[in-house]
DRENGUVO-126489 format. One record per residue: residue number from 1; x, y, z of N, C-alpha, C in turn. Coordinates in steps of 0.02 Angstrom, whole numbers, m for minus. Example, Ala and Ser with C-alpha at 12.3 -4.5 7.8 and 13.67 -1.06 7.14 Angstrom:
BEGIN
{1,{660,m284,390},{615,m225,390},{660,m165,390}}
{2,{642,m112,354},{684,m53,357},{645,2,394}}
This chain:
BEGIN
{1,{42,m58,0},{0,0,0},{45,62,0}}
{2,{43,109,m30},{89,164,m54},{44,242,m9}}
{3,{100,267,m2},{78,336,32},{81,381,m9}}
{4,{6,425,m11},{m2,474,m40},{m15,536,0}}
{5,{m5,572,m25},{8,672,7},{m62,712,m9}}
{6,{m94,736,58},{m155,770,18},{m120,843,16}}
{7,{m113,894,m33},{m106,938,m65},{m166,999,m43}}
{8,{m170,1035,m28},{m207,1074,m23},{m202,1162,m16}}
{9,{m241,1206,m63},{m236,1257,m59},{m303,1290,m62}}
{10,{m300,1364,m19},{m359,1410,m20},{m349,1471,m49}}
{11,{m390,1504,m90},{m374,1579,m100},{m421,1616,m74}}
{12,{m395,1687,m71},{m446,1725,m24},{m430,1793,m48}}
{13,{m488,1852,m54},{m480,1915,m54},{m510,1943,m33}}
{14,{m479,2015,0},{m518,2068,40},{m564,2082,m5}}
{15,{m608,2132,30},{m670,2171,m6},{m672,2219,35}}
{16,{m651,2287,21},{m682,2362,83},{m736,2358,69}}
{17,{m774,2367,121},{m845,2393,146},{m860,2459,204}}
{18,{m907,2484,202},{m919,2529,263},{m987,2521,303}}
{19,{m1019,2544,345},{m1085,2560,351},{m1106,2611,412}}
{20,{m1154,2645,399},{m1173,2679,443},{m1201,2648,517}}
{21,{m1195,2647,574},{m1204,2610,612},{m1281,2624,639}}
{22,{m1322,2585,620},{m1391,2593,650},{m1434,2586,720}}
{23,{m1378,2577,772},{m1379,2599,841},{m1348,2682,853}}
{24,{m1299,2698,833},{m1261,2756,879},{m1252,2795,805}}
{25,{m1273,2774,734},{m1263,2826,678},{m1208,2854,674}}
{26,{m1138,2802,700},{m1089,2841,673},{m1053,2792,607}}
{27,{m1018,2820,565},{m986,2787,493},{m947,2739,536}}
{28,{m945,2695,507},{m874,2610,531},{m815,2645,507}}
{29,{m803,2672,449},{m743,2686,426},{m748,2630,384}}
{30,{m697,2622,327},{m651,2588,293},{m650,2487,324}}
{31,{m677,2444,314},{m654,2375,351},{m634,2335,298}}
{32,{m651,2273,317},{m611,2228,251},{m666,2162,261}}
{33,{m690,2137,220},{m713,2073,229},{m677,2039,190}}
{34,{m652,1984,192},{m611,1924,168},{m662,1865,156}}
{35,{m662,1854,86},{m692,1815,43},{m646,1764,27}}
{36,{m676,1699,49},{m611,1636,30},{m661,1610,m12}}
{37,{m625,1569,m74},{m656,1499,m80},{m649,1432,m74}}
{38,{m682,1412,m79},{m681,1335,m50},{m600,1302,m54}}
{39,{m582,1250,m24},{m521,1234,m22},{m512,1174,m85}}
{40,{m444,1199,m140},{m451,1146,m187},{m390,1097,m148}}
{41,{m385,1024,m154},{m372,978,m126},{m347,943,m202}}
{42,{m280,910,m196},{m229,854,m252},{m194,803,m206}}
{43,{m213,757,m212},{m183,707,m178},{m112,667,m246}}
{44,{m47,660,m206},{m6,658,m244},{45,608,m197}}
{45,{88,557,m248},{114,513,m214},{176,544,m185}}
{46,{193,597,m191},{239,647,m178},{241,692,m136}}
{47,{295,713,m94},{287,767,m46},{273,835,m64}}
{48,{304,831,m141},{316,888,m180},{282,882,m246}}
{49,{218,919,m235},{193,947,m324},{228,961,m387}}
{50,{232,910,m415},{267,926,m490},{215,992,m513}}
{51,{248,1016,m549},{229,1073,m594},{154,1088,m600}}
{52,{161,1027,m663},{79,1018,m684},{18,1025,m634}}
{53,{41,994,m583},{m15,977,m550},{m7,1043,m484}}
{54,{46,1045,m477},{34,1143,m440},{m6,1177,m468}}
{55,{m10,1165,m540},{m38,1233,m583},{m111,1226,m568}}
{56,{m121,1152,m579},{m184,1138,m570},{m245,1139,m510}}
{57,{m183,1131,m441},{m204,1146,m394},{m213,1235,m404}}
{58,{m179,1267,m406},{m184,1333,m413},{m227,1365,m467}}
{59,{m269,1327,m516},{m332,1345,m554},{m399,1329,m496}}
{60,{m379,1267,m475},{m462,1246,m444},{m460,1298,m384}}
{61,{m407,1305,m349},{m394,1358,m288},{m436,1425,m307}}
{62,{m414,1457,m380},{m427,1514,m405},{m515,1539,m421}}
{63,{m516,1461,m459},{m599,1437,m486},{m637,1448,m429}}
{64,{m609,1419,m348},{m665,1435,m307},{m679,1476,m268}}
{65,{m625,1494,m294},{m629,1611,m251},{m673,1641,m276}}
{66,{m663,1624,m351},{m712,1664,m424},{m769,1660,m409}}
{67,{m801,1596,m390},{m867,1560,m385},{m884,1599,m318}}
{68,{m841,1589,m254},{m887,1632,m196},{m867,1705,m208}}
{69,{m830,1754,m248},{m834,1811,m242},{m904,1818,m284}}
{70,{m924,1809,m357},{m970,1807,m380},{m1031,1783,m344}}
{71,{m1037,1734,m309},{m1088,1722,m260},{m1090,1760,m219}}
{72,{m1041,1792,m177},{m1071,1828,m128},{m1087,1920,m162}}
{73,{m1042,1933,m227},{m1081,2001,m256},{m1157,1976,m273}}
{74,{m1179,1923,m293},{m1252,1908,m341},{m1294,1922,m281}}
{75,{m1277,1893,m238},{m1313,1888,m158},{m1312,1972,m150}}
{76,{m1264,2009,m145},{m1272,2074,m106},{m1303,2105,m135}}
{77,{m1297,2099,m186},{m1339,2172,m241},{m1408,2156,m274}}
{78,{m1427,2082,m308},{m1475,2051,m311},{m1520,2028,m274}}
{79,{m1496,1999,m202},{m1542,1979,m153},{m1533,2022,m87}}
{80,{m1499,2063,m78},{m1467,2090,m9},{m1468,2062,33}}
{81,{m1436,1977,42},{m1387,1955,77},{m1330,1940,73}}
{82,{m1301,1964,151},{m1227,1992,148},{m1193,1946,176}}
{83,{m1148,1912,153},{m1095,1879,174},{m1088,1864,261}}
{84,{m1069,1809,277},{m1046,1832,339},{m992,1835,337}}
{85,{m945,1844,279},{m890,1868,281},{m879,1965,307}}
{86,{m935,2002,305},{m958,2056,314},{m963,2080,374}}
{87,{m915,2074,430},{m944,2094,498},{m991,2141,509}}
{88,{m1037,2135,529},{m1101,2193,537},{m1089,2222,626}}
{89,{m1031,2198,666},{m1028,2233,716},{m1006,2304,727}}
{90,{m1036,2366,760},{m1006,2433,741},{m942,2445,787}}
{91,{m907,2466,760},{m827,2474,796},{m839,2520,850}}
{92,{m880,2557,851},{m897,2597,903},{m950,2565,966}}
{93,{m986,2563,955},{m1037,2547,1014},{m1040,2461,1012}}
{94,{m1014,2429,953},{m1006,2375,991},{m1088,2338,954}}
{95,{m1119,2349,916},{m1190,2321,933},{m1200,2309,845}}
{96,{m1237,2231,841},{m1261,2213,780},{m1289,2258,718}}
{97,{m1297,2243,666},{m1312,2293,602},{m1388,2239,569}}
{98,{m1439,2273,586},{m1503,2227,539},{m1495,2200,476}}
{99,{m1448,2220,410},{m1428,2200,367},{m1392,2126,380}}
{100,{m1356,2117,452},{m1314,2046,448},{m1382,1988,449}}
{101,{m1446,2000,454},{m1476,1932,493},{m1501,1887,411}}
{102,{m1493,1947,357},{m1500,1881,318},{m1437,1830,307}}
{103,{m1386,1857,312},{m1312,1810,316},{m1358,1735,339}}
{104,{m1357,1753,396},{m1387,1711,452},{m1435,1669,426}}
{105,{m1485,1699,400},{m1547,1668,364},{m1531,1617,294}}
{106,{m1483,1641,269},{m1458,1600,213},{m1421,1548,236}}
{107,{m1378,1522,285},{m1345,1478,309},{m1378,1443,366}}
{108,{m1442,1466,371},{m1464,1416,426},{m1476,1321,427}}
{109,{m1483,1317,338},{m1483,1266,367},{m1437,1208,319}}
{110,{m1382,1239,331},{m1330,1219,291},{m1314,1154,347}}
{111,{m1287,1166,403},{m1255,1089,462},{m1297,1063,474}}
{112,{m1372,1066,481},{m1422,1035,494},{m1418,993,423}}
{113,{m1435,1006,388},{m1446,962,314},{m1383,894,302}}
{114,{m1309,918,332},{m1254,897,318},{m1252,841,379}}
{115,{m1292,887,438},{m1274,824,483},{m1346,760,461}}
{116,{m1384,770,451},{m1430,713,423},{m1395,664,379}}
{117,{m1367,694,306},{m1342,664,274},{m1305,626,292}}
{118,{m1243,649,336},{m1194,610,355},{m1226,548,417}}
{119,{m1279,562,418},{m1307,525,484},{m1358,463,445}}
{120,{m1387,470,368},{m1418,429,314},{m1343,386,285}}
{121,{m1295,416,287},{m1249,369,263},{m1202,341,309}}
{122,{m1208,332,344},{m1156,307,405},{m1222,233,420}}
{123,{m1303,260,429},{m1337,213,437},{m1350,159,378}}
{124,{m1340,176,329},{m1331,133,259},{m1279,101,270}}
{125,{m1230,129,274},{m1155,110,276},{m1148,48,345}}
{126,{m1169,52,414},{m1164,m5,463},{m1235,m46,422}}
{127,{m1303,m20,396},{m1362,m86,359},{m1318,m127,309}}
{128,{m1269,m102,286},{m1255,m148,234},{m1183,m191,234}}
{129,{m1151,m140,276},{m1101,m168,286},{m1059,m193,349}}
{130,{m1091,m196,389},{m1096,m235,474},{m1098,m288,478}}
{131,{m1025,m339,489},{m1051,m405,509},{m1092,m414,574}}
{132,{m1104,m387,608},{m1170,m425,650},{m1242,m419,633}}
{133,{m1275,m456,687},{m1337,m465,693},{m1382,m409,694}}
{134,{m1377,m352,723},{m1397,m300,754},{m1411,m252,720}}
{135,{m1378,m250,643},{m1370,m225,620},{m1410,m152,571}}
{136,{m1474,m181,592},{m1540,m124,577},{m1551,m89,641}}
{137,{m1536,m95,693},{m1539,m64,769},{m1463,m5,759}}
{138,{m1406,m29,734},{m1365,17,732},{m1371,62,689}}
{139,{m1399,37,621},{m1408,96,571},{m1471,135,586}}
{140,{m1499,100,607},{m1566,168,630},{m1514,212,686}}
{141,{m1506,175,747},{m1474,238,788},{m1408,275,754}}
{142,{m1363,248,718},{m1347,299,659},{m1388,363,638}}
{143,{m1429,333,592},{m1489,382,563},{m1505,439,623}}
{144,{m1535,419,687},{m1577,444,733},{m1525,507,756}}
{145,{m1454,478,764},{m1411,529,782},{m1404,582,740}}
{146,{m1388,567,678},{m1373,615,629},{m1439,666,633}}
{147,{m1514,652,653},{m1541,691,644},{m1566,729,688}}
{148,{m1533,699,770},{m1531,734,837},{m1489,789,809}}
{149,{m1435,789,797},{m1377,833,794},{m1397,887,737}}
{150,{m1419,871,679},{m1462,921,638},{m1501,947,675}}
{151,{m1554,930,744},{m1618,968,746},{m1592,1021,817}}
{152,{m1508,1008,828},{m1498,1031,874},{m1417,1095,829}}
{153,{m1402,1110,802},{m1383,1131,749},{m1433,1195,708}}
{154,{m1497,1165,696},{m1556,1208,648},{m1591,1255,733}}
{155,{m1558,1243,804},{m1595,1264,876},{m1569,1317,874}}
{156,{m1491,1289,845},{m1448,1344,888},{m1449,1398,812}}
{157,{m1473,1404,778},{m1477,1438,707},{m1526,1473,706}}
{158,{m1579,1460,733},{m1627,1497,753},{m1612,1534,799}}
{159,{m1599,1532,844},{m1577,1577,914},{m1545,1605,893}}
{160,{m1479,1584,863},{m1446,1677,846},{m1487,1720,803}}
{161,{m1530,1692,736},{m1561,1738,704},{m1615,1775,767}}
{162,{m1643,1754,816},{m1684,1785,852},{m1661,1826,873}}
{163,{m1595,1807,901},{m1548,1860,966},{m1540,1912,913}}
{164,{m1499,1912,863},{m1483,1957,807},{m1547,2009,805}}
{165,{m1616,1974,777},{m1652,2001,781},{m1712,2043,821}}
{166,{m1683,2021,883},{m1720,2025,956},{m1659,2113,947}}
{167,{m1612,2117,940},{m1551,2162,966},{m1563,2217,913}}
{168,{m1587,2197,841},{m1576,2264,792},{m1642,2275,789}}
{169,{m1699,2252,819},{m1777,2268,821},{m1787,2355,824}}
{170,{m1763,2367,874},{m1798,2458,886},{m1730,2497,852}}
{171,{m1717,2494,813},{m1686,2529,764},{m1721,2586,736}}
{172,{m1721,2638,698},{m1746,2674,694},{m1724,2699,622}}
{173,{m1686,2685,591},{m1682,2686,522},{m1628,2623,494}}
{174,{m1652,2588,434},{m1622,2553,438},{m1567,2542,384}}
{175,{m1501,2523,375},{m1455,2557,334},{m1412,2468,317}}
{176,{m1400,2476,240},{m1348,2434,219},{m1288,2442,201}}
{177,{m1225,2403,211},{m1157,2410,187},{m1150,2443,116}}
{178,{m1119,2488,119},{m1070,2513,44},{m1023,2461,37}}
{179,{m1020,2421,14},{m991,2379,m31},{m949,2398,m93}}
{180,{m877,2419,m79},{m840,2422,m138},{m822,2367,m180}}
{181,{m863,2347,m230},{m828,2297,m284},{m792,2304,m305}}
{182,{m777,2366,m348},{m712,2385,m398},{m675,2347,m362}}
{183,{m646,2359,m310},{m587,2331,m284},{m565,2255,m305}}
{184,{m634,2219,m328},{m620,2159,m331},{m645,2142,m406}}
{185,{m671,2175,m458},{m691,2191,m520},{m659,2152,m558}}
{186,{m590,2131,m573},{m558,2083,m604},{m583,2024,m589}}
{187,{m600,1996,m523},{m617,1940,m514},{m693,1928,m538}}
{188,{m721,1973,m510},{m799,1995,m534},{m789,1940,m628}}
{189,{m756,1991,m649},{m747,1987,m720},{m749,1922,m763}}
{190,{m695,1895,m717},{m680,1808,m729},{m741,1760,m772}}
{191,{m717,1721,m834},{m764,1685,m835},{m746,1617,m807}}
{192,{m806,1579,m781},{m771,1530,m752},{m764,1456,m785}}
């Protein structure tokens, strides 16, 4: 059996943003949100990436910056949800921005969904492939777990959107991030 090297790289770019703070109405100033994308991964029998396959790691790396910078501009300007790459906390007083709770709202039920899945295939995985007897008792409590841990995951996802939203409720005008793209406009650009 031969050893192989998992390879792995991320790319990432700032984005300036500002916002008016809709507790205490003073400007944030100038911040940075940092936009990664997903991590591209080369498994290689080598410690060291030949050429080719650097390059290649360093396209899929590139490809999935492209994909979440473009996802998260389509989101800001098309749907006005903002990244939670976007801190919505005000540097001054310290207190949430009503614009962050769709972040929130869009990712709610991203670990809940993931932990099911992983909790449908782990129970397939001991139904089918378990030498013992028992073996429909373990894959259900498989199953059962994966979907404790989702319904406790989708609890705690709710509660922050409440708290979030319990905290920017008596606001009194309500204000979204200036979002500088240019800054990131080349990537914008990219076809993918």
């Amino acid at each position: 059996m031969g050893t192989y090297y998992r390879h792995r790289k991320t790319e990432t770019i700032d984005v300036p943003y500002s916002f008016r703070c809709e507790q205490c109405m003073k400007e944030s100033g100038t911040l940075m949100a940092t936009i990664a994308g997903m991590e591209a991964e080369i498994n290689s029998n080598y410690k060291q990436l030949e050429d080719k396959k650097r390059k290649k790691l360093d396209e899929h790396a590139h490809q999935n910056l492209v994909r979440a910078a473009k996802e998260a501009y389509t989101n800001a300007t098309e749907k006005q949800i903002y990244s939670k790459a976007f801190k919505d906390e005000c540097p001054y007083c310290h207190k949430p921005q009503s614009w962050a709770v769709s972040g929130i709202k869009d990712d709610m039920f991203t670990n809940p969904i993931v932990s099911v899945i992983v909790g449908l295939i782990a129970g397939a995985g001991c139904y089918f492939f378990s030498g013992v007897e028992e073996n429909l008792i373990i894959a259900l409590a498989c199953i059962g777990i994966g979907i404790a841990v989702g319904a406790v995951f989708l609890i705690i996802n709710v509660t922050k959107m409440q708290n979030k939203k319990k905290q920017t409720a008596g606001v009194t005008q309500k204000n979204t991030p200036v979002i500088e793209w240019t800054a990131i406009q080349h990537i914008l650009n990219e076809q993918q």
